[in-house]
C-alpha positions in Angstrom: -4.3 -40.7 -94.3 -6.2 -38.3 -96.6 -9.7 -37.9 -96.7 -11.9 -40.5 -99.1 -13.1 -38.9 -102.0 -14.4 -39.8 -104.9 -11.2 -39.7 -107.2 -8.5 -39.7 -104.7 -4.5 -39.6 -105.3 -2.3 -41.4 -103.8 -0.1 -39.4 -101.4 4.2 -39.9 -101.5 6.5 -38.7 -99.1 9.5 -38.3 -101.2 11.4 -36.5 -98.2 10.9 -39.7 -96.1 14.7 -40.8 -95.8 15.6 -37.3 -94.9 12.9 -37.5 -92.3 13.9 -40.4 -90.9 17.5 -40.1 -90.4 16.3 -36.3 -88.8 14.6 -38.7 -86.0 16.9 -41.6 -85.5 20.5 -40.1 -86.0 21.5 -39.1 -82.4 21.2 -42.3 -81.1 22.1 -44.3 -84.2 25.6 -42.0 -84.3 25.8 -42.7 -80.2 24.7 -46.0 -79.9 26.5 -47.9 -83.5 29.9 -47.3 -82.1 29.4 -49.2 -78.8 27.4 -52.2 -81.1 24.1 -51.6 -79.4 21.8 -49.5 -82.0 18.8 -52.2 -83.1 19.1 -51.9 -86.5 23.2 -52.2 -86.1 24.5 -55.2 -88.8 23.4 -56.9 -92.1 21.6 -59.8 -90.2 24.5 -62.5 -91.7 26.4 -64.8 -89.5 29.6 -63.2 -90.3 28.1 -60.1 -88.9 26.4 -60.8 -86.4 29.5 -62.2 -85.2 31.2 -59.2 -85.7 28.2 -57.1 -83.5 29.2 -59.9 -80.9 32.6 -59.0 -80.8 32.0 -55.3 -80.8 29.6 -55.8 -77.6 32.4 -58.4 -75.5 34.8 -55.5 -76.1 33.0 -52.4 -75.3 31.8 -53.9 -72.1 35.2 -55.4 -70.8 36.1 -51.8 -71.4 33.1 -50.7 -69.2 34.0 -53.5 -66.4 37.7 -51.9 -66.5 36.4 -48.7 -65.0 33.7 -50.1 -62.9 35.4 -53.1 -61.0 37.6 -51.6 -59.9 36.0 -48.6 -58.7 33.9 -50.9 -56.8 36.5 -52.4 -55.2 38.2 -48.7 -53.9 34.6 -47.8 -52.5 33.8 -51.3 -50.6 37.2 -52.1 -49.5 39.5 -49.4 -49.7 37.5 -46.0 -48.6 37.5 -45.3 -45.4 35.8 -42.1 -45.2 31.9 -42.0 -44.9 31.3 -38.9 -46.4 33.6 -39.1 -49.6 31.8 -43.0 -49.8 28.3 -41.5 -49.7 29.7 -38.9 -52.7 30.8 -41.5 -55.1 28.4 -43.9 -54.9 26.0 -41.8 -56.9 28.7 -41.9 -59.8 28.8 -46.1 -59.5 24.5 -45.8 -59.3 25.0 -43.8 -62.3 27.2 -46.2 -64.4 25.4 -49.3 -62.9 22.0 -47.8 -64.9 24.3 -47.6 -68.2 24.9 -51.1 -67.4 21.5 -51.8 -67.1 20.3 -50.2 -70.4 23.0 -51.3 -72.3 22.4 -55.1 -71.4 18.5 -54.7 -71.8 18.8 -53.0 -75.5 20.6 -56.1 -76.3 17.8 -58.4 -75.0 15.4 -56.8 -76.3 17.1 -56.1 -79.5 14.7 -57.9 -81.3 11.4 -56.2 -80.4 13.1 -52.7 -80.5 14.2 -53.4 -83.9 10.8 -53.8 -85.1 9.5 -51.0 -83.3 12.1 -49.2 -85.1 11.4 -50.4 -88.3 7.9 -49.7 -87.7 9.3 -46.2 -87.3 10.7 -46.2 -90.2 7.8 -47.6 -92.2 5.6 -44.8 -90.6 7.2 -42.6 -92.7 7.8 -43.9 -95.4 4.3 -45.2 -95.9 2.9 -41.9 -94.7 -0.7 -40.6 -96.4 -0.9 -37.5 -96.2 0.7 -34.6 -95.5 -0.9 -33.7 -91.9 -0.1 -37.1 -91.0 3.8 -36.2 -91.5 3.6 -33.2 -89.7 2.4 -35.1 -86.4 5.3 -37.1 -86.0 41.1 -40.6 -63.6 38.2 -39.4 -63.3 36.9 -42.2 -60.7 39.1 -43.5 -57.4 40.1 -47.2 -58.1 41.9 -50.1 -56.9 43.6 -52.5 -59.6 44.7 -55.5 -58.0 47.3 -56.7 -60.5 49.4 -53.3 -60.2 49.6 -49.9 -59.1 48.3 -47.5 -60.8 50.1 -44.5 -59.5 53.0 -45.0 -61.1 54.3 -43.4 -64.0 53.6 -43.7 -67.0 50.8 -46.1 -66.0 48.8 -43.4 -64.0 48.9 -41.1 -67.4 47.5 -44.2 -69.4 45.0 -45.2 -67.1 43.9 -42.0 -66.7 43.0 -41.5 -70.5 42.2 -44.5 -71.1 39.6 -44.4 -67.9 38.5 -40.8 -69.8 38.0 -42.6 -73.0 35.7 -45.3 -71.0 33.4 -42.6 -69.0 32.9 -41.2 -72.8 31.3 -44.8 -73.9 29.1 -45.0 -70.6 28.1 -41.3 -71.3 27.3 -42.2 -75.1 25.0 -45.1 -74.0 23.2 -43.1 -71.6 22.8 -40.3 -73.9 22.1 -42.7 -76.9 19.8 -44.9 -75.4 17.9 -41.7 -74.1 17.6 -40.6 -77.1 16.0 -43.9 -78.3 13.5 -44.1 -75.9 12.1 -40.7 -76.4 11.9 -41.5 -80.0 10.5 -44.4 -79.4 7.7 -43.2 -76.8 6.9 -39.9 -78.9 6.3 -41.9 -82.1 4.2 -44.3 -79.9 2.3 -40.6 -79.5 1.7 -39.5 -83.2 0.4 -42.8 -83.7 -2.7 -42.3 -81.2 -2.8 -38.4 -82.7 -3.2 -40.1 -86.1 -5.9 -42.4 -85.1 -7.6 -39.4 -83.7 -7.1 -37.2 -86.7 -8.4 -39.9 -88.7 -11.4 -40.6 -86.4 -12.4 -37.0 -86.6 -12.5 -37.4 -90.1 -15.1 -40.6 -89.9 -17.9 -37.9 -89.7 -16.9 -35.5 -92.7 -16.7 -38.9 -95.0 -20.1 -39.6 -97.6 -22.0 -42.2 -96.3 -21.1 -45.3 -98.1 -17.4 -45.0 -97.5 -18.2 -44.8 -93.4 -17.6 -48.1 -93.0 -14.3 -48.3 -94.7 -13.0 -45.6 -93.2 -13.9 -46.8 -89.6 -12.4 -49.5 -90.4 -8.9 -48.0 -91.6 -9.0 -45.7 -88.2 -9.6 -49.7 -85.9 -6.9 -51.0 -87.7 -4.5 -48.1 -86.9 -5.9 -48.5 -83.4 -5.3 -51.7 -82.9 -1.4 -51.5 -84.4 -0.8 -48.2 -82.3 -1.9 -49.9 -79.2 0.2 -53.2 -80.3 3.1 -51.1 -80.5 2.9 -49.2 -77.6 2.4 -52.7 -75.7 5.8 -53.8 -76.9 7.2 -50.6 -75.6 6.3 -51.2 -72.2 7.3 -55.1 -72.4 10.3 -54.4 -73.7 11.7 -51.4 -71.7 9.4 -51.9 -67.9 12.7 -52.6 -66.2 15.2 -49.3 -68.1 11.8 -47.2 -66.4 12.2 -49.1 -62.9 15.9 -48.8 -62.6 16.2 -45.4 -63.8 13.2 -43.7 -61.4 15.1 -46.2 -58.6 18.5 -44.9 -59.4 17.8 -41.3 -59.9 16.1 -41.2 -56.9 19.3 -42.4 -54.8 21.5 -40.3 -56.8 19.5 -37.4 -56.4 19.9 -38.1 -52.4 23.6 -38.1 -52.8 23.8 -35.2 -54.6 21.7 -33.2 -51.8 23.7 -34.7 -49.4 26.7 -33.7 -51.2 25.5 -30.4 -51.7 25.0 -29.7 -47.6 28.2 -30.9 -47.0 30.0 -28.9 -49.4 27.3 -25.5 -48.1 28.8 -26.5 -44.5 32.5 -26.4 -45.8 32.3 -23.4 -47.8 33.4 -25.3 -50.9 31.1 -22.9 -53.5 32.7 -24.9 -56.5 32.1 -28.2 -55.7 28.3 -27.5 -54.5 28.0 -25.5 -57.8 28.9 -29.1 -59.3 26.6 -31.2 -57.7 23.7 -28.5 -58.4 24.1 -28.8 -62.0 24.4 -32.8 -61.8 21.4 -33.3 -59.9 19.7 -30.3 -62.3 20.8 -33.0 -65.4 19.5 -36.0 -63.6 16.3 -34.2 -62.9 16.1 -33.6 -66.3 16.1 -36.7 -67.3 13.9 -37.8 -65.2 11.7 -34.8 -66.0 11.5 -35.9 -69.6 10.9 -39.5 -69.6 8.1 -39.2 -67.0 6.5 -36.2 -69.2 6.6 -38.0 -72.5 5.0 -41.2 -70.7 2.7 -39.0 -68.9 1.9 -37.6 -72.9 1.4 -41.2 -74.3 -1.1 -42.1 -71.4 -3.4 -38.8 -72.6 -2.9 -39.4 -76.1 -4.4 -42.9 -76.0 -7.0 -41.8 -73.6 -7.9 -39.3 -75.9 -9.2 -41.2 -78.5 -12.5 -42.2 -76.6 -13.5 -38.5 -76.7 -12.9 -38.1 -80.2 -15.0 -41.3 -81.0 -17.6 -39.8 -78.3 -17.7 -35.9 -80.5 -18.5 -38.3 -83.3 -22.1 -37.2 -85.0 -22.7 -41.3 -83.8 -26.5 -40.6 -82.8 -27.1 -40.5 -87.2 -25.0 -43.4 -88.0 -26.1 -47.1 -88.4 -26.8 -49.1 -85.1 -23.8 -51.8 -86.1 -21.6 -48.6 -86.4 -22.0 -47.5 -83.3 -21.7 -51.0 -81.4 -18.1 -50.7 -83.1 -17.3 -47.1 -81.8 -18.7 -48.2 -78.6 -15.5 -50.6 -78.5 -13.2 -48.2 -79.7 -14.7 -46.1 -76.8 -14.4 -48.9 -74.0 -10.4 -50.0 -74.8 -9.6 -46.0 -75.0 -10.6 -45.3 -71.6 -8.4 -47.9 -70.5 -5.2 -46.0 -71.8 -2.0 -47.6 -72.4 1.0 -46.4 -69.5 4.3 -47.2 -69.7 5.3 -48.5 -65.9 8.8 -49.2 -64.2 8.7 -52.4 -63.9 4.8 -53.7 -63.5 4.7 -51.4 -60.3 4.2 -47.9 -60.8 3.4 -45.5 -63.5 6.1 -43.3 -65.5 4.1 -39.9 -65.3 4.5 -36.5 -64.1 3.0 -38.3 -60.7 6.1 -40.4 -60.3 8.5 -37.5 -61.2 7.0 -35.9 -58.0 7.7 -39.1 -56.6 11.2 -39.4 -57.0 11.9 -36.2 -55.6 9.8 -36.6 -52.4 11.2 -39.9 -52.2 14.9 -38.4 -52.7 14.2 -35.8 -50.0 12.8 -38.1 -47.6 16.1 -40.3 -48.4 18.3 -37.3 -47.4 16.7 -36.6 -44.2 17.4 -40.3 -43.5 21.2 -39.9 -44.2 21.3 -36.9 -42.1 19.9 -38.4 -38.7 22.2 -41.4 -39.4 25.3 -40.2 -41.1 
């Protein structure tokens, strides 16, 4: 927001579509196609019906892979250590699942936050303010899928299927960050703007003050609705990477103990990705936990010894709520943070020596 003055002008971001497809269009281009993106349909019966469709189909098409694989590993596989390899593949697609059911129950809050998002930028103030922000062993019970030309189908089609649980990983990824990182320039805003409380003339104080509460107020509102909305995606992601991170390992040994370079090369750079991942989302909640902390010592670096007693009893609130900082958590019981990254690995480790002395 620019700076009060005596004659101010009106800031436009005429670049705001542009800047808002730069931030949304991964995951709008990954997650449209499979009928899960929030903003995805006009919002008429006709096509909402259509979105319902889409959904029924793309997830029969996900239980066509999956089912079936399940049934190989719990019936059909006989062999410990090739079990204890692909289950880290089903832990993988059973978090796709996971996400792709809870973006369409909470399809309503994320498309607000999402429209929020896009009403950031387009109602943007000022210029600073825009700069802040057969792949898998199965068993199919009705026929055999090794024969010809049904294994060549089945094969593509199961290649076709792995793509759709790989977009809705990768697009609802994609989401989140932009989700949790816009949650961040919102706090760096209200900071920006507080900063500015003491370089504004004396009778406009109070209207400025109140501008930077009211930003406050929504950034914290909409962080909120972050958390509520996506508590359980954090839980069963940090649980899930953590036991497929401890396949992987184990993986790894057992291919180091059978000379197999290739396939331990494999696992290194799947359990590099999954760390990745896990890497980000805990750094960017880790972020959004010091950026709403932070606002408390911009209100405190305030000159708010030489302003008026009532305008200090309302930075002294400002102050109080920022030192309780808002933190995303997986699912009420721990914190997504740099903390819990380190987590999940010891955790994954410990995991492995577990499988060793048993397995």
């Amino acid at each position: 927001m620019e700076r009060l003055e005596t004659t101010p002008t009106k800031y436009k971001n005429t670049d705001c579509e542009t800047n808002i497809n730069y931030v949304v269009k991964i995951s709008r281009t990954l997650l449209t196609p499979i009928g899960i993106y929030p903003l995805h349909g006009s919002g008429t019966a006709l096509s909402n019906f259509l979105v319902t469709i889409q959904i029924i189909i793309i997830f029969s098409l996900m239980l066509f892979l999956l089912v079936p694989h399940l049934i190989y590993t719990y019936w059909d596989a006989e062999d410990l250590t090739k079990l204890m390899k692909i289950i880290a593949a089903q832990v993988f697609n059973s978090l796709a699942l996971i996400k792709f059911w809870t973006m369409i129950i909470n399809k309503d809050s994320l498309r607000w936050c999402l429209a929020e998002i896009q009403d950031s930028w387009r109602n943007v103030s000022c210029d600073e303010d825009k700069q802040i922000p057969l792949p898998y062993p199965c068993d199919y019970v009705f026929f055999v899928p090794q024969d010809s030309p049904g294994y060549e189908m089945l094969f593509v089609t199961q290649i076709i299927i792995s793509s759709l649980i790989l977009s809705t990983n990768c697009g609802i990824y994609s989401l989140i960050a932009t989700y949790i990182v816009h949650a961040c320039c919102l706090f760096e805003i209200v900071g920006r703007h507080l900063d500015e409380v003491g370089k504004t003339v004396e009778g406009e104080v109070l209207q400025k003050l109140t501008q930077v509460i009211d930003k406050h107020t929504f950034a914290m509102k909409y962080a909120l609705t972050l958390e509520k909305s996506l508590n359980i995606v954090f839980l069963s992601e940090m649980v899930g990477c953590t036991i497929i991170i401890c396949f992987l390992e184990y993986g790894i040994l057992l291919d180091f103990g059978e000379k197999n370079y290739l396939g331990m090369v494999t696992y290194v750079v799947l359990m590099t990705s999954i760390l990745v991942n896990v890497f980000i989302l805990s750094f960017i909640g880790d972020r959004l936990k010091e950026q709403s902390s932070k606002i408390s010592e911009y209100t405190y670096d305030l000159e708010w010894h030489s302003m008026p007693k009532h305008m200090v009893h309302n930075l002294l609130f400002i102050m109080i709520r920022s030192n309780q900082p808002v933190t995303l958590t997986a699912g009420k019981l721990f914190d997504v943070s740099l903390q819990g990254f380190a987590d999940v690995v010891k955790t994954s480790a410990a995991y492995l020596n577990f499988l060793r002395a048993v397995v």
